[in-house]
KEKOL-257909 format. One record per residue (C-alpha): residue number from 0; residue in one letter; x, y, z. Coordinates in nm, 3 decimals. Example, Ala and Ser with C-alpha at 12.3 -4.5 7.8 and 13.67 -1.06 7.14 Angstrom:
% KEKOL-257909
0 / A / 1.230 / -0.450 / 0.780
1 / S / 1.367 / -0.106 / 0.714
END
This chain:
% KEKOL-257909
0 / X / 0.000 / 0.000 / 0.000
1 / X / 0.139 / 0.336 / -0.105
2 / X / 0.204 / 0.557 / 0.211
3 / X / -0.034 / 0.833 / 0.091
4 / X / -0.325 / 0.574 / 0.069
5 / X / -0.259 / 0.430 / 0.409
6 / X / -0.295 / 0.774 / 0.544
7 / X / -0.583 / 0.834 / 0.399
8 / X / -0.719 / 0.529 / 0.507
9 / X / -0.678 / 0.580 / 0.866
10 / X / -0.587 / 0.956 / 0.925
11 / X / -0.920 / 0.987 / 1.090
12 / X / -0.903 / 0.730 / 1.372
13 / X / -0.562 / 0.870 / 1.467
14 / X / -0.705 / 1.258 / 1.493
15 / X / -0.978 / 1.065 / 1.696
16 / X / -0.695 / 0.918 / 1.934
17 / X / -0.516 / 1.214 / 1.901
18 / X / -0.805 / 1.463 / 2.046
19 / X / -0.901 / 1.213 / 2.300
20 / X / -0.572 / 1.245 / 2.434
21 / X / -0.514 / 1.634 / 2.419
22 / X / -0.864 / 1.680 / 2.545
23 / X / -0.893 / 1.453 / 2.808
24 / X / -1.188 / 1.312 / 2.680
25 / X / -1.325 / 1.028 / 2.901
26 / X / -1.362 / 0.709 / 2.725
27 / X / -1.334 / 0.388 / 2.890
28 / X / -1.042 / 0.240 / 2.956
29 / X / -1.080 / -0.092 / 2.711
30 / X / -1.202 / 0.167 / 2.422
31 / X / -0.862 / 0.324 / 2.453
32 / X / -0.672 / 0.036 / 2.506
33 / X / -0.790 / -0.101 / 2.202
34 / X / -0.762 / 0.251 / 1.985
35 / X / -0.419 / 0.223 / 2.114
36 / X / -0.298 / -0.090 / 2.028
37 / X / -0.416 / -0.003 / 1.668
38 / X / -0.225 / 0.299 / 1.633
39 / X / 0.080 / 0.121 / 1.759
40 / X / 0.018 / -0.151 / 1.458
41 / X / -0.021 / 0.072 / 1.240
42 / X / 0.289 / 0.233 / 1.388
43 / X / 0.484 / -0.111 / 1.320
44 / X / 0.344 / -0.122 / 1.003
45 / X / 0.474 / 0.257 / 0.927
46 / X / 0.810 / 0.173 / 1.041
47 / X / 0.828 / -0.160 / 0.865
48 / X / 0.740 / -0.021 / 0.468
49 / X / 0.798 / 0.352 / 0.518
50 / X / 1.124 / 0.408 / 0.809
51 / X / 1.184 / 0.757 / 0.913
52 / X / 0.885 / 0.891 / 0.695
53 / X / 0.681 / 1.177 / 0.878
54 / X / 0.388 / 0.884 / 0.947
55 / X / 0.640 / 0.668 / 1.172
56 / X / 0.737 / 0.999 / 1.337
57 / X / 0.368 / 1.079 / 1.397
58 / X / 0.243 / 0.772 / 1.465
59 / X / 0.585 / 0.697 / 1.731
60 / X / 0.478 / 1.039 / 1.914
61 / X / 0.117 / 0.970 / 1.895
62 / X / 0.162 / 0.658 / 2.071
63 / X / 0.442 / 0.751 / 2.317
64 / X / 0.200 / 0.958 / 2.428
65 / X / -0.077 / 0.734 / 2.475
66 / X / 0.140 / 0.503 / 2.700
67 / X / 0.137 / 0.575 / 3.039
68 / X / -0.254 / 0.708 / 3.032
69 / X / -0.325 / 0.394 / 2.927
70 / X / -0.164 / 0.219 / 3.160
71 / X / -0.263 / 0.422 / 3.440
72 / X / -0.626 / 0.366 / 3.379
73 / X / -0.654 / 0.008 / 3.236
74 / X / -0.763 / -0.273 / 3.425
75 / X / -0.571 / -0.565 / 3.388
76 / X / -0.753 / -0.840 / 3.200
77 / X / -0.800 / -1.199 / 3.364
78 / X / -0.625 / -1.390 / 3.068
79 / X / -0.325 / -1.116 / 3.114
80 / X / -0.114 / -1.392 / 3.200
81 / X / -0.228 / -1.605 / 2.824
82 / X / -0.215 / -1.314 / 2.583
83 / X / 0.139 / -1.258 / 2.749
84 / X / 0.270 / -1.581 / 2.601
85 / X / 0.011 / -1.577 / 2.327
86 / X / 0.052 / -1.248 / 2.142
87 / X / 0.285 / -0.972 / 2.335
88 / X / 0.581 / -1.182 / 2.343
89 / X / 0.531 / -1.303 / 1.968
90 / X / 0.496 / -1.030 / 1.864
91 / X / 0.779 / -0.820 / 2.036
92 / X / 1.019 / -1.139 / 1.970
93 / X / 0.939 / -1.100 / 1.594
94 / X / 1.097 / -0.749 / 1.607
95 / X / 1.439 / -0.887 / 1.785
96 / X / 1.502 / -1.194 / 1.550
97 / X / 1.792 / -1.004 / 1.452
98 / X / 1.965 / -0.998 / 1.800
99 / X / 1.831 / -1.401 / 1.856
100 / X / 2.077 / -1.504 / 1.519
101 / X / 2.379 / -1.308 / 1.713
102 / X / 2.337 / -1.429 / 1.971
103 / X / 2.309 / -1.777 / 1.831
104 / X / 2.611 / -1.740 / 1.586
105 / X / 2.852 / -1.616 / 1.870
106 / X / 2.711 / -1.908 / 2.133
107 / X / 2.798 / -2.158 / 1.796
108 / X / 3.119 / -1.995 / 1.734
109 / X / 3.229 / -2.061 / 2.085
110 / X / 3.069 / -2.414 / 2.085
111 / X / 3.377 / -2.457 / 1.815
112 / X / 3.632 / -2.271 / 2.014
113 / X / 3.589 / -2.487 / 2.295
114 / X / 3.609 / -2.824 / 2.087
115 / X / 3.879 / -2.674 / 1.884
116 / X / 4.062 / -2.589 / 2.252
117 / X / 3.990 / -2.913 / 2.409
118 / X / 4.131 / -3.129 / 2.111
119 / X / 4.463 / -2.881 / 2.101
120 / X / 4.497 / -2.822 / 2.460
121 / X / 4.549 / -3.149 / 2.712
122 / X / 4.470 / -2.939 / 3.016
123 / X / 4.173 / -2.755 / 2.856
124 / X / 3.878 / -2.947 / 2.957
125 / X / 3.988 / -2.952 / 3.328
126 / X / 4.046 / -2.628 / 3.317
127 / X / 3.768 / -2.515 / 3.209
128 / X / 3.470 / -2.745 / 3.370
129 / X / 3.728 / -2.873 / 3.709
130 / X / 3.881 / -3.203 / 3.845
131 / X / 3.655 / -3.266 / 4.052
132 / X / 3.411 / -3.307 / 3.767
133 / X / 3.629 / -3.478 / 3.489
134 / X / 3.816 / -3.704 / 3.750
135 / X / 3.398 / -3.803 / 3.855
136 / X / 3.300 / -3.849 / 3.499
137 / X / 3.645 / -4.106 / 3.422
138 / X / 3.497 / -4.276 / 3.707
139 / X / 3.150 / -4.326 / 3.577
140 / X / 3.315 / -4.423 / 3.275
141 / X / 3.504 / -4.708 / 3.417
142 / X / 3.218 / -4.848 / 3.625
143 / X / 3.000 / -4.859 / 3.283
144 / X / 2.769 / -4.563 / 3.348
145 / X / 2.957 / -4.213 / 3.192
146 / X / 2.588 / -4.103 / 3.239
147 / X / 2.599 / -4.153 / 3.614
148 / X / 2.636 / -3.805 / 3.716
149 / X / 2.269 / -3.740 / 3.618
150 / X / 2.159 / -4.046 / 3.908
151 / X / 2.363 / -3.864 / 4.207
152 / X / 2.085 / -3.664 / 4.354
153 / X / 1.704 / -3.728 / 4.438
154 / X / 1.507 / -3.636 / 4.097
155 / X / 1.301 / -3.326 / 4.293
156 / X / 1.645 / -3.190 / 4.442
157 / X / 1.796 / -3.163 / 4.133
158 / X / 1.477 / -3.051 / 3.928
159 / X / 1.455 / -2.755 / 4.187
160 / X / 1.889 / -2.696 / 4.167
161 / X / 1.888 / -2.701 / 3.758
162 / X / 1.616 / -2.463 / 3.697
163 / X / 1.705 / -2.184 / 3.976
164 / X / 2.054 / -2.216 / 3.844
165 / X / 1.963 / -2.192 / 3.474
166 / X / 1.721 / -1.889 / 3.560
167 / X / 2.022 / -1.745 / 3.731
168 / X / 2.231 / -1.750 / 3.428
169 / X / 1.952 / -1.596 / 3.210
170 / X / 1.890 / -1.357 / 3.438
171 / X / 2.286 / -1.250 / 3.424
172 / X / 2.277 / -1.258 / 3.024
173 / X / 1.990 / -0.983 / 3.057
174 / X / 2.152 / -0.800 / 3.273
175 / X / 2.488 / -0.801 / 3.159
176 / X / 2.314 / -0.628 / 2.823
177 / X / 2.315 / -0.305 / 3.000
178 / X / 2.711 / -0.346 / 2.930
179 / X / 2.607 / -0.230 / 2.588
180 / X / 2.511 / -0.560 / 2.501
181 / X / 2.954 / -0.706 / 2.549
182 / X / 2.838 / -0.884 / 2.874
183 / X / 2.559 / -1.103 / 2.736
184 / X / 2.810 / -1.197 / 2.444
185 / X / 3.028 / -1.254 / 2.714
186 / X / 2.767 / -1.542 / 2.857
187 / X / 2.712 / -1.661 / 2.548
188 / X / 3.110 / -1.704 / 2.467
189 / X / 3.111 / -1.852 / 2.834
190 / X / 2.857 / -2.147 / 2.815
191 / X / 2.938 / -2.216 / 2.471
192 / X / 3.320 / -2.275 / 2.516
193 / X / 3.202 / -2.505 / 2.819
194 / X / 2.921 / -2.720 / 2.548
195 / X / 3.212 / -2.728 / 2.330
196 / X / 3.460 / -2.809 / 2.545
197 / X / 3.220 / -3.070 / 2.727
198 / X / 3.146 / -3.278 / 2.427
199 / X / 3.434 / -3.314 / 2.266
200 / X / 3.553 / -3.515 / 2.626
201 / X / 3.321 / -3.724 / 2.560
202 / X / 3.415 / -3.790 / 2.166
203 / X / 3.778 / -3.834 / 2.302
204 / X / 3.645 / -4.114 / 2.549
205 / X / 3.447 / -4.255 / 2.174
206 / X / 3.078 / -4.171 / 2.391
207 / X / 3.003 / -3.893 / 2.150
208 / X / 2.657 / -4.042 / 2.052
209 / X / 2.627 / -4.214 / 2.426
210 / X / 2.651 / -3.829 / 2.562
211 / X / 2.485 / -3.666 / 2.314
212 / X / 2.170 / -3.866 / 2.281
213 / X / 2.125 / -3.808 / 2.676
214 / X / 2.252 / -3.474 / 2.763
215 / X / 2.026 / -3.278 / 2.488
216 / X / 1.739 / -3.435 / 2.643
217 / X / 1.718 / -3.151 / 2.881
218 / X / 1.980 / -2.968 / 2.709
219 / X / 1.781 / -2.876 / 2.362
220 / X / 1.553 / -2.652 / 2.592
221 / X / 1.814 / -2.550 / 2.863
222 / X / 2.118 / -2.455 / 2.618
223 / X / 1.816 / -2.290 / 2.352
224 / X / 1.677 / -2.097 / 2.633
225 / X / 1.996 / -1.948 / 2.760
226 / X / 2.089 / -1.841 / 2.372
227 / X / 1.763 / -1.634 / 2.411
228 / X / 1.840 / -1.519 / 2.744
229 / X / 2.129 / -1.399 / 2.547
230 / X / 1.894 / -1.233 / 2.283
231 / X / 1.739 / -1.027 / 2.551
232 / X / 2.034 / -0.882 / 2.660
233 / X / 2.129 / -0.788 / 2.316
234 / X / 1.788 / -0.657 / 2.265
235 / X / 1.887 / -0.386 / 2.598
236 / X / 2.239 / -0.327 / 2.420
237 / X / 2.015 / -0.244 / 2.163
238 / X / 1.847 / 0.005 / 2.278
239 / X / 2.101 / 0.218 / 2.416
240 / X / 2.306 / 0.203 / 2.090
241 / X / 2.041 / 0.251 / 1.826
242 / X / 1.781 / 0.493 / 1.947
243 / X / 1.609 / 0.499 / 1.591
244 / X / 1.318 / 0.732 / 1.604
245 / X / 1.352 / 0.780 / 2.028
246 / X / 1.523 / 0.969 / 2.239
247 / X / 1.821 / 0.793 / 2.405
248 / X / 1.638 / 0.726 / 2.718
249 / X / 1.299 / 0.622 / 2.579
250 / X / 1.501 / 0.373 / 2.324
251 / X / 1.699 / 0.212 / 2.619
252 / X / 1.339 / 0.214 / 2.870
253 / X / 1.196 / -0.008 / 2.571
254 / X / 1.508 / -0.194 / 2.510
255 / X / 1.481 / -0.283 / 2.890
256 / X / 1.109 / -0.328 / 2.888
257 / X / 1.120 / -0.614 / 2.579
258 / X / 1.426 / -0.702 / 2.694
259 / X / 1.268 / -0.871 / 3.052
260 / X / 0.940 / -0.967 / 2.844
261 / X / 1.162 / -1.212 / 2.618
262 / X / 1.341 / -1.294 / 2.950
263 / X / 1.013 / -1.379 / 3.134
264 / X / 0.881 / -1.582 / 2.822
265 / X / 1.205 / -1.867 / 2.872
266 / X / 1.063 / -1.936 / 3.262
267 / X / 0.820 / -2.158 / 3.156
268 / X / 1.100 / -2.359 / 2.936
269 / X / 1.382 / -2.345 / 3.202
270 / X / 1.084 / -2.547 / 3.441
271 / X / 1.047 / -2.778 / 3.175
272 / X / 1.425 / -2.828 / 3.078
273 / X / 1.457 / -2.881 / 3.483
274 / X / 1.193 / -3.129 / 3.477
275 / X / 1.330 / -3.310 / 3.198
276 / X / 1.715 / -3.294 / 3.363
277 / X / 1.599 / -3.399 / 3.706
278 / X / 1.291 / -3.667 / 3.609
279 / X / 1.377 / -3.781 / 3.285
280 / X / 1.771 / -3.767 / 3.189
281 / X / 1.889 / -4.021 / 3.437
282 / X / 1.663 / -4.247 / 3.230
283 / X / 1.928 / -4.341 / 3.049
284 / X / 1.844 / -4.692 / 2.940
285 / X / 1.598 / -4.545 / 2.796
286 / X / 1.584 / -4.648 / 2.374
287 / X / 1.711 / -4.457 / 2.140
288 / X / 1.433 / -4.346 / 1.975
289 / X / 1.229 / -4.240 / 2.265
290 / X / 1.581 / -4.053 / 2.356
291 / X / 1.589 / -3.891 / 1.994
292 / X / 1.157 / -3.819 / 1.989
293 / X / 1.181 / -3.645 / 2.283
294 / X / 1.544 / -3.419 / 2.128
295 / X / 1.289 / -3.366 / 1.846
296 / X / 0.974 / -3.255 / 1.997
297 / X / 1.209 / -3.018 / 2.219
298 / X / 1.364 / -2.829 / 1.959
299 / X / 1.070 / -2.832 / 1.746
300 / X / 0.910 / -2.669 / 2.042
301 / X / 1.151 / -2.376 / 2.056
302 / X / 1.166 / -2.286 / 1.665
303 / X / 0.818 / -2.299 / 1.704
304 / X / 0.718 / -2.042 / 1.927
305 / X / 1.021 / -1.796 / 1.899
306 / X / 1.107 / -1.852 / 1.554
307 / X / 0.770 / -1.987 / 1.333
308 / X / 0.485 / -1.838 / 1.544
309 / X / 0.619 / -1.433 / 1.555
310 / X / 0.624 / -1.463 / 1.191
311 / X / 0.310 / -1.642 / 1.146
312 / X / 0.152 / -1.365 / 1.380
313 / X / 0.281 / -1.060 / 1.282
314 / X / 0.163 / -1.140 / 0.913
315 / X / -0.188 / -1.238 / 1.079
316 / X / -0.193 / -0.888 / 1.246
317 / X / -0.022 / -0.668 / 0.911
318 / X / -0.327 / -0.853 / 0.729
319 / X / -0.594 / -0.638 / 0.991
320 / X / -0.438 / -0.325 / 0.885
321 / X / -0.459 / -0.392 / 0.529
END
């Protein structure tokens, strides 16, 4: 649609919005909830087929200003909690796939570091994941059970230990993004020298597939999760850096606002990588194929709803506006 004819089209609801607001008229709060979430579509919509035209300078003013009335006066819906993880996290992770394929290419790129390291360095992989763990795991490996590590504690204890640890990590990768982004590529350089690193012990003990086939039970979720931990730090980074059409500070307030949105959406995963780790993992007599169903339905899972569903929605929602 040319710019000029999607003015036209809807110049009149925004002067609507735009007197309600600079008149104070009182409307109720749902009515101007919903007038604002269409401005700020059609605001994505502006920025997406006409950047820094005078409409995506409008429509970004028209709707920074909207904000905090609207949130001072709306009542928060019952099923808050399911359009959360329905629709606002969709469709704000559709807008940061950029920052999820960094941070994915530096966490592989370090994944090969660390095997490169481990295969040219003797010391490497004690150095980098301890004695006390790689003497342990030689241990397992002579008694017939290299999986054995996964068996030491009760299933709850460790359930409860993996996910409040792996929570803690994502919640440093977010954080660290206020380091202009550097400290959650830091994280992800971190925990992928220590994958890489990690697996190619086992491929030097020849239990590449016997590692594998167990460990990314939980670990599809766990390791995918913490890569978009790392995305929401980037997506902080982000906003200080690249302001666009905001100021400094309102760029680096959204930046932080998506930023613990995408951050909140992994919870739910982390629980279920946690479950599978603690409850499932030490299975590991399990067959093969129940081993490689479950890999499947895990990653399959994640593309899914961070990769395949924001695109699937924010094409749903352009369609409304055209």
């Amino acid at each position: 649609m040319r710019e000029a004819a999607f003015v036209k089209q809807n110049k009149d609801k925004w002067l609507t919005f735009e007197s309600v607001l600079s008149n104070n008229i009182t409307i109720q709060p749902d009515d101007l909830s919903n007038l604002y979430i269409e401005v700020t579509d059609h605001l994505s919509y502006a920025k997406t087929f006409y950047p820094n035209s005078n409409t995506a300078l409008y429509l970004n003013d028209l709707a920074s200003k909207a904000h905090q009335k609207i949130y001072k006066t709306k009542k928060e819906s019952k099923n808050r909690l399911i359009t959360f993880f329905t629709k606002e996290c969709p469709l704000i992770f559709k807008q940061h796939h950029r920052e999820l394929l960094i941070a994915f290419l530096v966490f592989s790129l370090f994944v090969i570091v660390g095997a490169f390291s481990a295969a040219n360095e003797g010391d490497f992989v004690r150095a980098f994941l301890g004695d006390g763990y790689v003497n342990m795991t030689l241990d397992n490996i002579a008694k017939g059970d290299p999986m054995g590590v996964y068996k030491e504690q009760g299933e709850f204890n460790m359930f409860l230990g993996i996910t409040l640890n792996n929570i803690k990590v994502a919640l440093f990768a977010f954080a660290y993004g206020i380091l202009l982004g550097i400290g959650s590529l830091y994280i992800m350089m971190q925990n992928g020298i220590m994958l890489g690193s990690f697996q190619y012990f086992f491929f030097e003990q020849g239990l590449l597939w016997e590692s594998a086939r167990t460990i990314w039970i939980h670990g599809t979720i766990e390791i995918s999760v913490i890569i978009i931990a790392g995305c929401s730090g980037l997506v902080v980074g982000n906003g200080m850096l690249f302001p666009g059409t905001y100021t400094r500070l309102e760029s680096f307030k959204r930046g932080i606002k998506n930023g613990l949105k995408i951050l909140m959406s992994t919870i739910p995963f982390f629980i279920i990588a946690g479950f599978l780790e603690g409850f499932v993992t030490r299975h590991t007599e399990m067959p093969d194929w129940l081993a490689i169903l479950i890999i499947t339905a895990s990653l399959g899972l994640i593309i899914f709803y961070y990769v395949i569903y924001p695109i699937q929605l924010h094409k749903k929602e352009a369609l409304k506006i055209n």
